[in-house]
Structures are given as structure tokens and as C-alpha cells.
ZALUM-721062 format. One line per field, with one value per residue (C-alpha): residue number from 1; x, y, z. Coordinates in nm, 2 decimals. Example, Ala and Ser with C-alpha at 12.3 -4.5 7.8 and 13.67 -1.06 7.14 Angstrom:
! ZALUM-721062
n <- [1,2] .
X <- [1.23,1.37] .
Y <- [-0.45,-0.11] .
Z <- [0.78,0.71] .
! end
This chain:
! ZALUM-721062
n <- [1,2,3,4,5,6,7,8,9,10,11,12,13,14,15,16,17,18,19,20,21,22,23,24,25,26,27,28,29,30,31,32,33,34,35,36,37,38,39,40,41,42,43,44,45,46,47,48,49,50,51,52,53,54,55,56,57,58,59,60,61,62,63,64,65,66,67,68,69,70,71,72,73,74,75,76,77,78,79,80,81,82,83,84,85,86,87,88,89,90,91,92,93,94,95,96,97,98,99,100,101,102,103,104,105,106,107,108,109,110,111,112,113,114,115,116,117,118,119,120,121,122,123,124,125,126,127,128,129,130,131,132,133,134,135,136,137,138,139,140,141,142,143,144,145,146,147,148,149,150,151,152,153,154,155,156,157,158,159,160,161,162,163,164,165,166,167,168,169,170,171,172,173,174,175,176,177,178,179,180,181,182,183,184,185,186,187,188,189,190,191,192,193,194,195,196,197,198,199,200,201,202,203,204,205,206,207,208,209,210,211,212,213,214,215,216,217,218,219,220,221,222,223,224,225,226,227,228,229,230,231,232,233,234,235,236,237,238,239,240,241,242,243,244,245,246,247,248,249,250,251,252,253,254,255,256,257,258,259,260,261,262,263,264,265,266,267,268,269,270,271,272,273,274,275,276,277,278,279,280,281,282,283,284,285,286,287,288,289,290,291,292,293,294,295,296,297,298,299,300,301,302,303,304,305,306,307,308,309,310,311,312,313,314,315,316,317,318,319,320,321,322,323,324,325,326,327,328,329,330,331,332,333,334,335,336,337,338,339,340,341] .
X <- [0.00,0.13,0.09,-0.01,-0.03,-0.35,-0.31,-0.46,-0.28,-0.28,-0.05,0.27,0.37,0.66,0.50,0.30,0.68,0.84,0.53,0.57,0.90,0.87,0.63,0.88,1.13,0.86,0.75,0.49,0.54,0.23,0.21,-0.18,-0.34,-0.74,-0.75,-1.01,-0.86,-1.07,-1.04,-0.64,-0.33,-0.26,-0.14,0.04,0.32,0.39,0.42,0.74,0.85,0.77,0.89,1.27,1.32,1.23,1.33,1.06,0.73,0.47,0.22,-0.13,-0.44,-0.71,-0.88,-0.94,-1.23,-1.27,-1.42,-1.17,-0.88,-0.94,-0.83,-0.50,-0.40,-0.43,-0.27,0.05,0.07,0.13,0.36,0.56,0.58,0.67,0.91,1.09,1.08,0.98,0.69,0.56,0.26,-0.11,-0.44,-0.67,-1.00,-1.41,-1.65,-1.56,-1.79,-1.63,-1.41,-1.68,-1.97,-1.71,-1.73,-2.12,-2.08,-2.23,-2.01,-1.97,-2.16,-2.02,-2.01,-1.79,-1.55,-1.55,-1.43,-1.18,-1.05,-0.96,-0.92,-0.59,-0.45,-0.39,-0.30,-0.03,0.11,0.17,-0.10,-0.37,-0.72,-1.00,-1.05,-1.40,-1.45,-1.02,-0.80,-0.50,-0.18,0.15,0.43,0.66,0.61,0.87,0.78,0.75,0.51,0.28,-0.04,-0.24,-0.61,-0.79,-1.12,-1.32,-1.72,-1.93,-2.27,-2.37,-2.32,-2.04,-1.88,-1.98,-1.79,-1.49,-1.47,-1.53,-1.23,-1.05,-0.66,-0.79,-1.04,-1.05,-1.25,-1.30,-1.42,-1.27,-1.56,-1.50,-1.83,-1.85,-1.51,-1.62,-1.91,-1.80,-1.50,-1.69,-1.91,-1.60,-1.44,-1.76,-1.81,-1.45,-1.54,-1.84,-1.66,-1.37,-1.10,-0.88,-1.04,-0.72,-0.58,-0.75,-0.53,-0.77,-0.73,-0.88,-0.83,-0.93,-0.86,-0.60,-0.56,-0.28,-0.36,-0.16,-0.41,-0.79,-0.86,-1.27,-1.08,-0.82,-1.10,-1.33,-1.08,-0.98,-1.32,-1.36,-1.06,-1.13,-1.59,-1.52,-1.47,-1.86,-1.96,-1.71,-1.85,-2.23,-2.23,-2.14,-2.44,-2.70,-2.66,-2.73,-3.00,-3.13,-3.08,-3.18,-3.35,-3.30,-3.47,-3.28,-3.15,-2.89,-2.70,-2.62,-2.83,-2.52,-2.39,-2.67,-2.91,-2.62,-2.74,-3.03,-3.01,-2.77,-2.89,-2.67,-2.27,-2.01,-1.73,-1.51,-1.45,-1.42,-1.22,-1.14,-1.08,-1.39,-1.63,-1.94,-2.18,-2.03,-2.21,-2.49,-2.18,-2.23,-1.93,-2.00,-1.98,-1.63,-1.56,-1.66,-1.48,-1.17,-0.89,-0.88,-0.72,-0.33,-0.11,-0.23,-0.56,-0.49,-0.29,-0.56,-0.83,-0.52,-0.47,-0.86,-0.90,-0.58,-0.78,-1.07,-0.81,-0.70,-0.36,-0.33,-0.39,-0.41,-0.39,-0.59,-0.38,-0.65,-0.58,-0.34,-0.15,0.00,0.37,0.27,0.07,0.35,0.62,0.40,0.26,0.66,0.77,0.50,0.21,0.38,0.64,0.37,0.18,0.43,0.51,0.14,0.15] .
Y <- [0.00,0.36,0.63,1.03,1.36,1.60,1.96,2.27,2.53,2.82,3.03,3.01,2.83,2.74,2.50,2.31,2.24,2.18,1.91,1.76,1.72,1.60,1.37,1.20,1.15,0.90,0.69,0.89,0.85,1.07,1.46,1.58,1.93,2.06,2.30,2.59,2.90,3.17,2.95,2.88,2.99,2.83,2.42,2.43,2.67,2.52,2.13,2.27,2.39,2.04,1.81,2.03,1.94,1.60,1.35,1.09,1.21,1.23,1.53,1.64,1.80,1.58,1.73,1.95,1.98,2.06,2.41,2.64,2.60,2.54,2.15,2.20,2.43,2.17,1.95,2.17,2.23,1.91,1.78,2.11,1.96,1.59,1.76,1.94,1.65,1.35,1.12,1.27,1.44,1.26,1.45,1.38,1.52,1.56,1.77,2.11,2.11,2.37,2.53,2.57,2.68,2.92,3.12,3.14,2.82,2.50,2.14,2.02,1.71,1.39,1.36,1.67,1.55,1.15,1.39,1.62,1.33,1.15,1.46,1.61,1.25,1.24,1.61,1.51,1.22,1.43,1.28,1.47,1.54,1.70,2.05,2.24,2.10,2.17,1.89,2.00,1.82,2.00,1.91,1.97,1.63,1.41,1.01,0.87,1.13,1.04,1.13,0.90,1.03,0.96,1.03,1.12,0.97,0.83,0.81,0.55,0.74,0.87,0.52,0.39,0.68,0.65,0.25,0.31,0.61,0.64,0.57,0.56,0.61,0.80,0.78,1.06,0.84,0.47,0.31,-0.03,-0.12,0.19,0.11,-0.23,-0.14,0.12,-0.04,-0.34,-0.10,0.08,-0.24,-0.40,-0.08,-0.13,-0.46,-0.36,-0.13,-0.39,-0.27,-0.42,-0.40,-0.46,-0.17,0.06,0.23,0.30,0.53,0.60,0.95,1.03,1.22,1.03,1.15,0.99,0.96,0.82,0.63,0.49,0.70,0.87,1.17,1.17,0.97,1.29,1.55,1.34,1.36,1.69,1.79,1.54,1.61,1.87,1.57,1.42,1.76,1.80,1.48,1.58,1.78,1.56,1.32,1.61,1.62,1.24,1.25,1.54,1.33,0.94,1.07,0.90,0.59,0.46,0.15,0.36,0.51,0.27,0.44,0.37,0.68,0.89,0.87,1.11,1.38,1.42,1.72,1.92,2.31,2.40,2.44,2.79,2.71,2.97,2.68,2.44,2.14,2.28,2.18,2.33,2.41,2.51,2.36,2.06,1.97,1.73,1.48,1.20,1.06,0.68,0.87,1.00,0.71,0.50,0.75,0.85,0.69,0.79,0.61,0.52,0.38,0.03,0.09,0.28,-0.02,-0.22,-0.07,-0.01,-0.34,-0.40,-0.13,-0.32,-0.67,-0.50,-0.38,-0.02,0.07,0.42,0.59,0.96,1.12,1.45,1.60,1.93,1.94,2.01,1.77,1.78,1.69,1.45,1.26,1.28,1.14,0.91,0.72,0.72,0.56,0.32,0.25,0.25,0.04,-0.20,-0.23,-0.29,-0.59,-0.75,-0.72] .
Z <- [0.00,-0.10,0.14,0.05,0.23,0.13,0.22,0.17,0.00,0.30,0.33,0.36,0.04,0.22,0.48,0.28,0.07,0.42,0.51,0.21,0.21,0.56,0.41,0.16,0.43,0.67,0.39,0.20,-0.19,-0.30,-0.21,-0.25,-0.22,-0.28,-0.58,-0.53,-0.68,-0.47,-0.13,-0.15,-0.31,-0.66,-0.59,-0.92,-0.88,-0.56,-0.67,-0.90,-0.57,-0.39,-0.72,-0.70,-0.34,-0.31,-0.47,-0.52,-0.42,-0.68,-0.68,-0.80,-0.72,-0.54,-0.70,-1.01,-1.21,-1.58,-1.54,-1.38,-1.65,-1.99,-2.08,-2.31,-2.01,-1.74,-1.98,-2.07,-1.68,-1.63,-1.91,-1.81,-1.48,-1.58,-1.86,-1.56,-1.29,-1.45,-1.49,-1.12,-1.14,-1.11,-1.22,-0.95,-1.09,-0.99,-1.08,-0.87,-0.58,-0.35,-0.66,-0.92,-0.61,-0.48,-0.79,-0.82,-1.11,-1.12,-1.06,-1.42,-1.55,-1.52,-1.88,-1.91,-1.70,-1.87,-2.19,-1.97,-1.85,-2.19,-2.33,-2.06,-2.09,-2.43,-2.49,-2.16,-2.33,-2.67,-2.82,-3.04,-2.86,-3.00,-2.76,-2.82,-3.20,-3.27,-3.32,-3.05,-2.99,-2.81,-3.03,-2.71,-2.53,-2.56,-2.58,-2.26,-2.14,-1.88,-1.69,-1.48,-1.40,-1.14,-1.06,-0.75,-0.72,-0.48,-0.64,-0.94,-1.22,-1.11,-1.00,-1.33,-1.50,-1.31,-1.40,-1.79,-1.84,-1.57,-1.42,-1.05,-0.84,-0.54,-0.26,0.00,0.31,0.50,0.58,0.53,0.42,0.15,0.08,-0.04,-0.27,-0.42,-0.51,-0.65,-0.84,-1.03,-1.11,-1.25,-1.47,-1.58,-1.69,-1.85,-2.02,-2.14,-1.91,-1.72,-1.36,-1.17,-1.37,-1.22,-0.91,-0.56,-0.34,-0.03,0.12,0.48,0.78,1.02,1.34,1.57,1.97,2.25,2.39,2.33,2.63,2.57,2.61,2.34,2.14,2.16,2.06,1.78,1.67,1.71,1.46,1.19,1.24,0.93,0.70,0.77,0.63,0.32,0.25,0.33,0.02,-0.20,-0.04,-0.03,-0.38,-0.42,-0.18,-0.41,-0.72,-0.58,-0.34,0.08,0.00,-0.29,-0.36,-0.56,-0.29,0.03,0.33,0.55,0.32,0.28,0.67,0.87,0.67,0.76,1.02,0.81,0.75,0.55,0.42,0.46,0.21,0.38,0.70,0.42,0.49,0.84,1.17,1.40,1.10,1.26,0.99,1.08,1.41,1.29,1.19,1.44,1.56,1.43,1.10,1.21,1.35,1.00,0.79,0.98,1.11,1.49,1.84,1.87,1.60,1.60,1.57,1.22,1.10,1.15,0.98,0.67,0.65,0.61,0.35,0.14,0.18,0.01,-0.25,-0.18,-0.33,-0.14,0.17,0.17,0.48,0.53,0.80,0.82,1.21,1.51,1.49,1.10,1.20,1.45,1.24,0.98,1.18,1.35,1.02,0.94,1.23,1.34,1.05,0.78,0.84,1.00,0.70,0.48,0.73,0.70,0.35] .
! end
């Protein structure tokens, strides 16, 4: 199982470079950050920062969306990257929830994104790719080129899309039981589709919060710094709920019932610690979606998520405790995975 970091791109530029790097040194191998251009500073001048002092680490957005940048933009931005530093860079790419909402836009469609996604590949790689009606290629690329996609989804559609075009899928929760069906559900659509399922890389990304003890009082604060992730993810299940409806047998209840007493969503406390539209998040849900309690307990709920064929771990590290968890996972988890496996 790989290991990544997710952060947010505050300010300064210069710690998110100095976690990352941190990052690289304990074990991690992927270096994540959100892309919203109004909520944070601008993720891709500071991955040529990240890619020129480390040595290893691979680095992408999780995630972009195909509305904010034109395609043959994202495209060139990346090849420019991989050109500089190697095959290291990873698209990670959804439909724009908090970027596209921010701006007063609407998330793109699911089929817009199926195209952006063939569409940056190809024009990454040096290959040609029809852009808006115009054939587009950049003669630049040099053979060899590369760029993995990956795709984040959690409803059906958006499974099923993510199994048919996509590199990798990536999952924003751990719940072992969600883990599982969605999973099954992007591999069958792979299938479907004639793909290789087994070719298709998964990654689950979630909040990890390191404690000394299974006290109930380091539990709670645990809980308390990772509770904004029920509601990052609550927007992406009101919209399902909008959509399937709460009742269907589309979307697993065990995703869509902790919703139910949510009023409403502030993208300026956006995937952050003490978010006050956050409160209706239960802590079972924390519980089911995090990785909370001392270092052993986060190995073994990794080592379930790789049994149900997980690839990756991200860690969210939105909290107090960003270097601890750092060192920690570098020290004690990852090694111990890598033991089990």
C-alpha cells in the first residue's frame, strides 16, 4: 500500500513544501493538495517547488475539475511539470464542488469531466485530442510522457464513470463497508466497459488522526478535529439525496441517513478543523470514515482497506496535529503495513 499527504494550499507556500517534504522522508510517496482558486493559493506553482526538493514524491491535485482552467491548459501544466521533474505528477480530478460553487458556477456534469478526462491524458502524453471542435496536440512532449487520471465519485453514475475512463479512483471516506461497494461497483463498470479492472489504481483519502491512547478523552478530541470531513462529504451526499432521493437502492443508506439534520454548508470553513456547519456529523460517521485512536488501531483498519483492494492511503492532515501525524505514520504505520502485506 502507497501512502499520501493532502493539504490545503494556506499560506505560507513554504509549509506546505516543508510538510511535504517531511512527508517523503517517513515513507509517503504521494504529495496531495485541494484545488479551489478563490479558497487557496494556486497548488500548481507550488508542486514545482515540492517536485525540485524532493526526490521521489509524486504530486497532484485531489482534486481538479474541468471548469476552472481550460483543458490544453491543465494538460500543458502538467507535461511542463513531468518535462521538468519527471513522470511525477497525477491529475486527480471531480466535478468542482467547492471550486466551481465558490465562484457562483455550477459542478460540471459527469459527462464533461468523462471527456476532460480523456481529453488532458492524451494532450499530456503528446497525443492529439479534440478540444471544443479543434483537433489540439503540443508538439513539445517528448515520448515517454505520462499522466495518470484519477477520478473522484461516490454516487452510481459517477462510479460507473470512473470504472469506464478512468486511471484511478479515489474515494473521500474509509468506511469499510463503503469502501467495499464502491469499489466493487468501479471495477464491475470497468469490466463492463472492457478494461482491465485490476488496472485501475484505488485510493482512499481520509482524515487520520494519531492519539496516545484509546482514552474517551483523546478519542473525543480526535473527533472533534477530523468532524469537518462528515460535512465536506455531506455535500457531496446532499446532492445524491437530491438526485436518488433518501430511500434509494442507488445510494447505500449507510452513506446517505447522517445527513439528515444538516442546515446547511459555509465554504469559507471548508475542509477545516472546527467548521461550525459541521455539528450534525455523528461521531459513528467520524468514526466510519476517519482513522482515529493510537497507531495500531490505524494499522488495522489499513490493513482491512488493502484486503478490500486499496492501493493508497491519503492522509488528510487538516488538524493540530499535521507533523505529528506525519512522523507518526513514518515511524509506526507505515512500516507495519508494509510488514502484513
Amino acid at each position: 500500500m502507497d501512502f499520501g499527504l493532502v493539504l490545503q494550499t494556506d499560506p505560507p507556500a513554504s509549509r506546505v513544501i516543508s510538510l511535504m517534504k517531511r512527508a517523503e522522508r517517513n515513507g509517503f510517496r504521494y504529495g496531495w493538495t485541494f484545488d479551489s482558486a478563490v479558497l487557496w493559493q494556486e497548488p500548481f506553482v507550488i508542486y514545482s517547488q515540492i517536485l525540485a526538493q524532493t526526490r521521489k514524491l509524486t504530486v497532484g491535485p485531489m482534486v481538479t475539475n474541468p471548469g476552472t482552467r481550460t483543458w490544453e491548459v491543465t494538460a500543458s501544466t502538467f507535461a511542463t511539470l513531468n518535462d521538468m521533474y519527471g513522470n511525477r505528477t497525477v491529475c486527480g480530478i471531480g466535478r468542482g464542488d467547492s471550486a466551481m460553487r465558490v465562484a457562483g458556477r455550477r459542478p460540471d456534469t459527469l459527462a464533461r469531466v468523462a471527456e476532460a478526462v480523456r481529453v488532458i491524458r492524451a494532450l499530456a502524453r503528446g497525443e492529439e485530442a479534440e478540444v471544443d471542435g479543434t483537433p489540439l496536440r503540443l508538439p513539445w512532449v517528448r515520448p515517454g510522457a505520462e499522466l495518470p487520471v484519477w477520478m473522484a465519485a461516490y454516487g452510481p453514475r459517477a462510479l460507473r464513470t470512473a470504472g469506464e475512463v478512468a486511471d484511478g479512483f479515489i474515494l473521500q471516506l474509509a468506511d469499510p463497508y463503503l469502501t467495499a461497494y464502491m469499489v466493487r461497483a468501479v471495477r464491475d463498470a470497468a469490466a463492463a466497459a472492457g478494461r482491465d479492472p485490476s488496472g485501475i489504481t484505488v485510493c482512499v483519502a481520509a482524515p487520520a488522526y494519531v492519539t496516545e491512547d484509546d482514552s474517551p478523552g483523546a478519542l473525543a478530541h480526535a473527533r472533534e478535529q477530523c468532524r469537518w470531513f462528515g460535512g465536506m462529504v455531506g455535500n457531496h451526499v446532499a446532492d445524491l439525496v437530491a438526485k436518488y432521493g433518501d430511500r434509494s437502492e442507488a445510494v447505500p443508506r449507510e452513506l446517505t441517513d447522517y445527513i439528515k439534520a444538516r442546515e446547511g454548508y459555509d465554504y469559507a470553513h471548508h475542509g477545516r478543523s472546527g467548521n461550525p456547519d459541521t455539528a450534525f456529523v455523528p461521531d459513528d460517521v467520524v468514526d466510519r470514515f476517519c482513522l482515529i485512536g493510537p497507531p495500531e488501531a490505524h494499522v488495522e483498519k489499513l490493513n482491512a482497506l488493502r484486503e478490500l483492494g486499496v492501493d493508497q492511503f491519503a492522509v488528510y492532515a487538516m488538524h493540530d496535529a499535521q507533523e505529528r501525524v506525519v512522523d507518526v505514520y513514518g515511524t509506526a504505520v507505515i512500516p507495519a503495513v508494509a510488514r502484513t502485506s
